[in-house]
GULOGU-799024 format. One record per residue (C-alpha): x, y, z; residue in three letters. Coordinates in Angstrom, 3 decimals. Layout:
% residues N
((X Y Z) "ALA") ...
***
This chain:
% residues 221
((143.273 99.635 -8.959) "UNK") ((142.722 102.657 -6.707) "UNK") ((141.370 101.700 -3.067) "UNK") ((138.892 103.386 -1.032) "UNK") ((140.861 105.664 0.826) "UNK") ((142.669 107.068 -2.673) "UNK") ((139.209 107.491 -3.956) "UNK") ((137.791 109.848 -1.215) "UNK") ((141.198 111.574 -1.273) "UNK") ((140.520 112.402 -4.707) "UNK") ((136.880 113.763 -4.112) "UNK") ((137.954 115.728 -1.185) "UNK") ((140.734 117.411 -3.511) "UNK") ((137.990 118.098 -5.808) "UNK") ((135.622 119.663 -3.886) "UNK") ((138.695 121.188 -1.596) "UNK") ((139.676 122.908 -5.068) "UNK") ((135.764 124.493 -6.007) "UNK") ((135.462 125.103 -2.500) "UNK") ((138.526 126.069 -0.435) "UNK") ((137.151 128.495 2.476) "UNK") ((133.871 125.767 3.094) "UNK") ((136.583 122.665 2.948) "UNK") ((139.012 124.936 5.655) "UNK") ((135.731 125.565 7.705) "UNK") ((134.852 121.720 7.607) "UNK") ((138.614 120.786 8.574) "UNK") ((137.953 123.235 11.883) "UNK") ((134.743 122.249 12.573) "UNK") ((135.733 118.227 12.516) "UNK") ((138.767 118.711 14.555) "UNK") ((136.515 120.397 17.350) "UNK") ((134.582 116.877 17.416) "UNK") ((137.478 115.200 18.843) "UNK") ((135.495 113.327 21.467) "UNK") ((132.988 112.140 18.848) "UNK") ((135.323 111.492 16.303) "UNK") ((136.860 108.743 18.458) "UNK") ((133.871 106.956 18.659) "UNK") ((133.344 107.803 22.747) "UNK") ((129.586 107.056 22.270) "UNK") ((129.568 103.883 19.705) "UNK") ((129.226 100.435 20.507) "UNK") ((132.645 98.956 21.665) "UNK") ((134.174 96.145 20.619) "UNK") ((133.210 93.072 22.746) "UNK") ((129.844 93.907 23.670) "UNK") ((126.017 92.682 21.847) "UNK") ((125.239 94.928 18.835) "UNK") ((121.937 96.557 19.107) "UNK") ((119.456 94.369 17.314) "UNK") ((117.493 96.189 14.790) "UNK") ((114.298 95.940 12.145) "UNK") ((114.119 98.112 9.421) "UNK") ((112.624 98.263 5.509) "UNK") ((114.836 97.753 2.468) "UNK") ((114.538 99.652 -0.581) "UNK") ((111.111 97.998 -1.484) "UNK") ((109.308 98.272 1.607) "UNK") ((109.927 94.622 2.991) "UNK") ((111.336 94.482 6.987) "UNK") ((114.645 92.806 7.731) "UNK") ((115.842 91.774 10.873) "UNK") ((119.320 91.566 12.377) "UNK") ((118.724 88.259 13.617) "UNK") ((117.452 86.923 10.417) "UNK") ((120.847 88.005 8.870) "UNK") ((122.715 86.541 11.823) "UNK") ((121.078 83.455 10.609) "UNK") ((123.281 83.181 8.255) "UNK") ((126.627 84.157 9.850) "UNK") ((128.532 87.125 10.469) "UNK") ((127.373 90.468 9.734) "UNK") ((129.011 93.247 8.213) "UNK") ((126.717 96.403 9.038) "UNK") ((127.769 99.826 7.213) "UNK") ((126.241 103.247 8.518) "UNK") ((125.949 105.802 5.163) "UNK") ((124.615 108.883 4.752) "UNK") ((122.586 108.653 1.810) "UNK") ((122.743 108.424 -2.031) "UNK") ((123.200 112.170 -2.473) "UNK") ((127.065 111.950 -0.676) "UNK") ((129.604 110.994 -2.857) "UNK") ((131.955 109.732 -0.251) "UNK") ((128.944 107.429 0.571) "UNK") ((128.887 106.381 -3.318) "UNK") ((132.231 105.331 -3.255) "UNK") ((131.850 103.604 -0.369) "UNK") ((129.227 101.489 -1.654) "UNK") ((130.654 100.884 -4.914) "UNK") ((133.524 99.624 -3.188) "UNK") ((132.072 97.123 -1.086) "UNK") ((130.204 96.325 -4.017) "UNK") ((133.352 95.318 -5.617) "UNK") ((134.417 92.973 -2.849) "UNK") ((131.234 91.774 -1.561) "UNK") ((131.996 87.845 -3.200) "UNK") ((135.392 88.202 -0.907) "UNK") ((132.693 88.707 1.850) "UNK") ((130.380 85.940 1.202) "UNK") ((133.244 83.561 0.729) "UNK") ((133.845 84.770 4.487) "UNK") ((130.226 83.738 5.087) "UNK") ((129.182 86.837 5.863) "UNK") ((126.559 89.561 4.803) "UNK") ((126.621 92.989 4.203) "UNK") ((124.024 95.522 5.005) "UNK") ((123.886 99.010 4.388) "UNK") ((121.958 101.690 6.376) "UNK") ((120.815 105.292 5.974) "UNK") ((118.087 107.947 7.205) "UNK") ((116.335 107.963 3.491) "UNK") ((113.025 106.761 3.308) "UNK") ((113.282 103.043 1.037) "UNK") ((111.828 104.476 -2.168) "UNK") ((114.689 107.420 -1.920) "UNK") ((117.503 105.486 -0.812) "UNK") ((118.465 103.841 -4.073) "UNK") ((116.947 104.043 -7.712) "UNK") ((115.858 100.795 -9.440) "UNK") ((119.297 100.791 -10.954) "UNK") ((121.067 101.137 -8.371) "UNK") ((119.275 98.776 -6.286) "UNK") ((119.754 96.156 -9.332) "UNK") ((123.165 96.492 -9.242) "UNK") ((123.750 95.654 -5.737) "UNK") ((124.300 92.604 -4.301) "UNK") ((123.578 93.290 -0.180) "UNK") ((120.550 95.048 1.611) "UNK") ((120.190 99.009 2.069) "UNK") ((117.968 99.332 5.005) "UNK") ((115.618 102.675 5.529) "UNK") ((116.632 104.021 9.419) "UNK") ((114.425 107.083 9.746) "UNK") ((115.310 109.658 11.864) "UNK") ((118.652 108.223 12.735) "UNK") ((117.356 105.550 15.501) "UNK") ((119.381 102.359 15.151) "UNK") ((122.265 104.927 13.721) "UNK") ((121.524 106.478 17.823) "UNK") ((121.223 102.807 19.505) "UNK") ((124.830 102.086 17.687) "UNK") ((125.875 105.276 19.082) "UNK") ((126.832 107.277 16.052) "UNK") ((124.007 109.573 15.347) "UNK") ((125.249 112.826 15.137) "UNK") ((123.475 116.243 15.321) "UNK") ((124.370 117.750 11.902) "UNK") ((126.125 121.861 12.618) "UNK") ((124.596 124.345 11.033) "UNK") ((127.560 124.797 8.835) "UNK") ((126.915 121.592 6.917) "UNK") ((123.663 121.919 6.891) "UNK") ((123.687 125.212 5.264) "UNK") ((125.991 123.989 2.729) "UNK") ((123.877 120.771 1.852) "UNK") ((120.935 123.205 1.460) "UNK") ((122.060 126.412 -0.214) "UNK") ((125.139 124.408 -2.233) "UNK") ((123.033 121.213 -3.297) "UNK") ((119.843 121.671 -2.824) "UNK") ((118.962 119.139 -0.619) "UNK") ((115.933 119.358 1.968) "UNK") ((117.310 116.508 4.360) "UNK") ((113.821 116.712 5.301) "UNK") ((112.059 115.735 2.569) "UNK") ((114.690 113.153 1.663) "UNK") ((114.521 111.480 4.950) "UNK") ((111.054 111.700 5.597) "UNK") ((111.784 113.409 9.091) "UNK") ((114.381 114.902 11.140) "UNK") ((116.633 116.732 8.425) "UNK") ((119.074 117.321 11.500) "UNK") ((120.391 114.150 12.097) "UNK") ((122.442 111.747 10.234) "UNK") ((124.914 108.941 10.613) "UNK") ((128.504 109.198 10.883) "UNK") ((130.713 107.162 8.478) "UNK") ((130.764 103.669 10.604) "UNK") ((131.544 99.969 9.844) "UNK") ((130.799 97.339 12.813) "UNK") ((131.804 93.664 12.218) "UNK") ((129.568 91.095 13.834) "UNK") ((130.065 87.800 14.583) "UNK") ((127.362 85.422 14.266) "UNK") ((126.546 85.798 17.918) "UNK") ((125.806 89.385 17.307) "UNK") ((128.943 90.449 19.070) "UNK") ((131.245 93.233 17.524) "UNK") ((134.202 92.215 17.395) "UNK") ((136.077 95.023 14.805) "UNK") ((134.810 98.537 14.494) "UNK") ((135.306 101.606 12.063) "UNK") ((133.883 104.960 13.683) "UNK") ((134.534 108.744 11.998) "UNK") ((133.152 111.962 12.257) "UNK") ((134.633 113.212 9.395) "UNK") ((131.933 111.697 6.679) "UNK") ((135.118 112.210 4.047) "UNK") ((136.993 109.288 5.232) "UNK") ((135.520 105.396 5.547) "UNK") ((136.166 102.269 6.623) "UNK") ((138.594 100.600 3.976) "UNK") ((137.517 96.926 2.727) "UNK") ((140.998 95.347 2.809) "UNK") ((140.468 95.990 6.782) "UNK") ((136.896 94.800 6.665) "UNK") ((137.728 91.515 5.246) "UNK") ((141.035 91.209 7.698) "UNK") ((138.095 91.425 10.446) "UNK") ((136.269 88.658 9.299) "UNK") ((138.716 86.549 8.138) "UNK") ((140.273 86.546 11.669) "UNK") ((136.712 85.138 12.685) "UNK") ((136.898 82.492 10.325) "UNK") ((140.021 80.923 12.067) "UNK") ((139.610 78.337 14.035) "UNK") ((140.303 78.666 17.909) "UNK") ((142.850 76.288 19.592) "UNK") ((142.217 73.238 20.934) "UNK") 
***
């Protein structure tokens, strides 16, 4: 079995293959983000994650707190159902998501789309954690990895894809999450932390699950 990282290797040798002059522009403009990339402006380790409520894919609010409730929280930042690197992402949490709750923890997912674009039925069927709706980027801006999208990508998402951010998101079409994984304890501290500008590479579940196992052992007496 493949893991995530060989996965969204693969993609990025696809599209680096149809598209070789926008995947050399994308290397140069991500290396310029070095500051960002290195998560400068996210929430550090050690310090009280921002608490947030926001809709799921049918409408209904859910709280931070409510999930805390329950134990530690695994909180994903994605771009949306149109990225494939974002798709893979999910799938593969997907895929390890009883490792998770064996943890006692819970997973939730959060994008810019508005909650009757973030998922289709069957998609939202075949997941087993929440997608939350974050329009306009806020929470993604309180967690400190909100990131003003260059007119590069922007461009390419529009002309290349056809996407109107805009429309999809219900909002600002300018601003969207980078990749980023926080780990919660059930405190609502974060206490492991995954942050990248480059929306081609993601936190890898193997590490996840380290995280929160290491919060499952006991202290010493």
């Amino acid at each position: 079995m493949t893991n995530l990282k060989q996965q969204t290797d693969a993609q990025i040798a696809k599209t680096r293959q149809a598209k070789p002059e926008f995947m050399k522009s994308v290397d140069d403009l991500l290396a310029s983000a070095n500051e960002f990339q290195q998560g400068a402006n996210a929430v550090a380790i050690g310090t009280a994650a921002p608490s947030f409520e926001l809709p799921d894919a049918l409408g209904k609010n859910v709280s931070l707190n409510d999930l805390l409730q329950r134990g530690a929280v695994v909180v994903t930042f994605y771009r949306g159902n149109w990225c494939p690197y974002c798709n893979l992402q999910l799938r593969a949490m997907q895929e390890r998501l009883p490792e998770l709750h064996n943890l006692g923890a819970e997973l939730v997912a959060i994008s810019p789309q508005m909650p009757d674009e973030s998922l289709s039925q069957t998609e939202r069927d075949g997941l087993g954690f929440v997608v939350l709706s974050d329009q306009d980027a806020r929470v993604a801006e309180q967690y400190g990895v909100a990131w003003q999208v260059p007119d590069l990508l922007l461009d390419h998402m529009k002309k290349d894809r056809g996407l109107e951010l805009a429309k999809i998101n219900n909002g600002n079409g300018n601003v969207l999450p980078i990749p980023a994984t926080f780990v919660l304890s059930n405190d609502g501290v974060v206490t492991w932390r995954y942050v990248n500008v480059d929306y081609r590479t993601r936190a890898e579940p193997d590490d996840i699950i380290a995280a929160l196992q290491k919060l499952s052992i006991p202290s010493p007496q």
